[in-house]
C-alpha positions as CSV (number, residue, x, y, z in Angstrom):
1,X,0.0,0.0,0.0
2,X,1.3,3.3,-1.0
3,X,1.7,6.0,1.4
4,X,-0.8,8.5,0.2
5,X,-3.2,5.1,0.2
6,X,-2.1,4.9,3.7
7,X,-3.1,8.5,4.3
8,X,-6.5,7.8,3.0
9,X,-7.4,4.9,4.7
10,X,-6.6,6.5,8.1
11,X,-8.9,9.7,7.1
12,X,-11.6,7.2,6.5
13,X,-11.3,5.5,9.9
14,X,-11.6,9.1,11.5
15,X,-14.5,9.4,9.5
16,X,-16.1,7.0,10.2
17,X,-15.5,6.3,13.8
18,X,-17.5,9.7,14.2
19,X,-20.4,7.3,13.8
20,X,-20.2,5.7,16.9
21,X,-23.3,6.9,18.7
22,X,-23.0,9.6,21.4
23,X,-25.1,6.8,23.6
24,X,-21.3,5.1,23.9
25,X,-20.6,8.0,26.6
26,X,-17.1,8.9,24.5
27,X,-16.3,9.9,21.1
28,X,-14.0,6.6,19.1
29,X,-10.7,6.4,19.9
30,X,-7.8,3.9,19.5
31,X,-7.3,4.0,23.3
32,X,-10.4,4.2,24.7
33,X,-13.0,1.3,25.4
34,X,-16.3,3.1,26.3
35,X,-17.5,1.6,29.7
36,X,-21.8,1.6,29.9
37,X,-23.4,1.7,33.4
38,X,-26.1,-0.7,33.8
39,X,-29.5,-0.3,32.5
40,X,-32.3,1.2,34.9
41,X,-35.1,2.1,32.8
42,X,-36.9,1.2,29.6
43,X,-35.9,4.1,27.8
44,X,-32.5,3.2,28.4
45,X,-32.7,0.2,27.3
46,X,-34.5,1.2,24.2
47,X,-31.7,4.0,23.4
48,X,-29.0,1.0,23.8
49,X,-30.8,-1.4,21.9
50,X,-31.2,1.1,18.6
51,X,-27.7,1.7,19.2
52,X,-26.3,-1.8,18.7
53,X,-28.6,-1.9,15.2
54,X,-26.6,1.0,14.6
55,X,-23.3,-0.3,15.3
56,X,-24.2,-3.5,13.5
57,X,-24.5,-1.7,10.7
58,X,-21.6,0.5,11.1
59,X,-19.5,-2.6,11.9
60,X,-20.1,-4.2,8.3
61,X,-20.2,-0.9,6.5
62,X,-16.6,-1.0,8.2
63,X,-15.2,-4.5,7.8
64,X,-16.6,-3.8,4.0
65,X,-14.0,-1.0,3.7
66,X,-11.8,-2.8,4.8
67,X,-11.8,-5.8,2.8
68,X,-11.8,-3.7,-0.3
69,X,-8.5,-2.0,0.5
70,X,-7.2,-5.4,1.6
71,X,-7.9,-7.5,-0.4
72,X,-6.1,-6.8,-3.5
73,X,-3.1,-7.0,-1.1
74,X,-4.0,-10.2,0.3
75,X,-4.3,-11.3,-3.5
76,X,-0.6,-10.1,-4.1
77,X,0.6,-11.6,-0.8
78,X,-0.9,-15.2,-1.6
79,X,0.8,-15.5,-4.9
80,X,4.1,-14.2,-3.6
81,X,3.7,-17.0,-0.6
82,X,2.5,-19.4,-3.4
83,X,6.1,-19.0,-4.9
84,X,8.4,-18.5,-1.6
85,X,6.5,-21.5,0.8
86,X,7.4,-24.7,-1.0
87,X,11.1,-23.3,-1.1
88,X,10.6,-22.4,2.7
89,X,9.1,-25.7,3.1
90,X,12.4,-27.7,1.2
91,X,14.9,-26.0,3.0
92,X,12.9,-26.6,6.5
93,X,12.7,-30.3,5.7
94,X,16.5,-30.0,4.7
95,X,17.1,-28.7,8.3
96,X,15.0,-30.8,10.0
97,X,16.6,-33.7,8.5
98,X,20.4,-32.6,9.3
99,X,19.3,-31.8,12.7
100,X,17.7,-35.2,13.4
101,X,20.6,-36.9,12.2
102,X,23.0,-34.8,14.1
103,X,21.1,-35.1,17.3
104,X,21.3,-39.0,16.5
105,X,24.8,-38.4,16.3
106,X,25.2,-36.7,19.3
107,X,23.2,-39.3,21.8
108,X,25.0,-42.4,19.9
109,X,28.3,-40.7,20.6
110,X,27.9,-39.7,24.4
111,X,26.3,-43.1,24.9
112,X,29.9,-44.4,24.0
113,X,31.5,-41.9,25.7
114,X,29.5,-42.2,29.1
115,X,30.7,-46.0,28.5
116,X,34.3,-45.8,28.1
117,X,34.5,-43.1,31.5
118,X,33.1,-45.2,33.5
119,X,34.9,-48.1,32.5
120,X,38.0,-45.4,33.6
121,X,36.0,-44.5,36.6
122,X,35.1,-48.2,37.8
123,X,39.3,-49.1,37.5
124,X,40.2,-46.0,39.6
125,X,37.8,-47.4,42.2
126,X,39.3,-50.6,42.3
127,X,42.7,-49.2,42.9
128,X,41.2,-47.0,45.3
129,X,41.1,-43.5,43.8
130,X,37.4,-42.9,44.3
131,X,37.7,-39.0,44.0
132,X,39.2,-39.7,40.1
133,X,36.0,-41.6,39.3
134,X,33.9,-39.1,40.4
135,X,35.9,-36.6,38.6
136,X,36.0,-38.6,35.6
137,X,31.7,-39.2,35.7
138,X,31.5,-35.6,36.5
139,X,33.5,-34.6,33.6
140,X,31.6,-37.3,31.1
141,X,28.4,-35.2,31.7
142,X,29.9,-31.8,30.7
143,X,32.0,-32.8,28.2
144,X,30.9,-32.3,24.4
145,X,30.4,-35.6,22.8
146,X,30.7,-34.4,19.2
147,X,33.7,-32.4,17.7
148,X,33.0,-28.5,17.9
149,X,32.7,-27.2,14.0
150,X,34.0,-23.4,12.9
151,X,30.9,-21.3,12.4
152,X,28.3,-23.8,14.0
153,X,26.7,-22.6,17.0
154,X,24.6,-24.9,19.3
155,X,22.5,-24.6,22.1
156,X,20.1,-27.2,24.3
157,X,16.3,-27.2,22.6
158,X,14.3,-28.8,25.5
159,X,11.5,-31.5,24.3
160,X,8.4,-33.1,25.0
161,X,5.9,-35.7,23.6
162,X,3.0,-36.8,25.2
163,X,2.8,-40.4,26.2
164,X,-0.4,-40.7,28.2
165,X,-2.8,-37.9,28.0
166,X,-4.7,-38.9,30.7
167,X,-2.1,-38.3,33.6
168,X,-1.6,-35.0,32.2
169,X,-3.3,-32.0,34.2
170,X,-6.1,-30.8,33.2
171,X,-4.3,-26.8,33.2
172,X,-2.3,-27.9,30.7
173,X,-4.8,-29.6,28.3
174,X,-6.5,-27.3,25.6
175,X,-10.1,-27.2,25.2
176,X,-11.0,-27.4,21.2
177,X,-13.9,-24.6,21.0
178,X,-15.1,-25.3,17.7
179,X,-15.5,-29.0,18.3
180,X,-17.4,-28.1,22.0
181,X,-19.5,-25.8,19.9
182,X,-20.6,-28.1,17.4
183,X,-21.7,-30.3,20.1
184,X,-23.5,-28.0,22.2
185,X,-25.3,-26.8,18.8
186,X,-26.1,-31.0,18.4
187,X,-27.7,-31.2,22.1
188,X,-24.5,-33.3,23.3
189,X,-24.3,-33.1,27.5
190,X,-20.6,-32.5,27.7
191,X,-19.7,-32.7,31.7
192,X,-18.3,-29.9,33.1
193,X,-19.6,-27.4,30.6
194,X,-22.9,-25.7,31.3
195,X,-25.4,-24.1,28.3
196,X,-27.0,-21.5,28.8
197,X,-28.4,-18.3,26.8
198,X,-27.7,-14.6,26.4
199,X,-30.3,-12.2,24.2
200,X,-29.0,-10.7,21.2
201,X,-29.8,-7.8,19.8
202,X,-29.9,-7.0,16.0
């Protein structure tokens, strides 16, 4: 988008947030979030409830400004990802792959390496050197067990899988909304979630 597009678009916004009704208490703003006292009469009610068919309207007349100066963009942007994501994707796999097998690597080598030390730690204990053999397990943990490489940074990703979802807590399990929704909308009792209603105004 080109800057004097740019310009245009944000005269429009000012525009049209002077549409929000004055029964919002504040004029639009960026910052501002108008905050409503509760209702305590009928013709406050009936004030607020022509105002949200107002700003129903307002809100599509506003999303369809919107999508017209974006989508055009969003049409540019799709073919350029068209082009650039299956290169993205090739060189991720490429990585992926080199860092599976290096991590391989990496485990199969300080396997060996934890089994040589404490082959070395188990004969200093025989000839009574217990201090050595804990300074020779102590230094099989720190050590690298792959040569360092010029211009080849690492660093420690940590990792998890799953392996029964059942013994995990429930704070760390994620509730899938749009499959709850469906079922709610199908009249499925789902424990621990209760239905209820809310009015809404159009």
């Amino acid at each position: 988008m080109k800057s004097n597009e740019v310009v245009e678009a944000r005269r429009e916004v000012v525009e049209l947030g002077k549409r929000v009704p004055d029964a919002l208490c504040v004029p639009w703003s960026r910052a501002v979030t108008p905050k409503l006292k509760p209702i305590e009469s009928d013709s406050q009610y009936t004030v607020l409830a022509r105002s949200i068919v107002h700003l129903r309207h307002l809100y599509k007349e506003v999303k369809a400004r919107l999508d017209a100066r974006v989508k055009p963009l969003q049409e540019v942007v799709k073919l350029v990802r068209e082009d650039y994501n299956p290169l993205l994707k090739n060189v991720e796999s490429h990585i992926d792959e080199r860092t599976q097998l290096c991590d391989t690597w990496d485990k199969t080598q300080r396997v060996a390496l934890v089994k040589v030390v404490e082959k070395l730690a188990k004969q200093a204990e025989r000839k009574g050197a217990p201090e050595l053999a804990a300074d020779l397990r102590a230094h099989a943990e720190r050590a690298p067990a792959t040569p360092a490489v010029d211009g080849v940074q690492e660093r420690v990703q940590l990792t998890y899988d799953v392996v029964d979802f059942a013994k995990v807590p429930d704070e760390y399990k994620q509730l899938d909304k749009s499959k709850t929704w469906k079922a709610i909308q199908a009249g499925v009792s789902i424990p621990g979630i209760i239905v209820g209603e809310r009015k809404i105004v159009y």
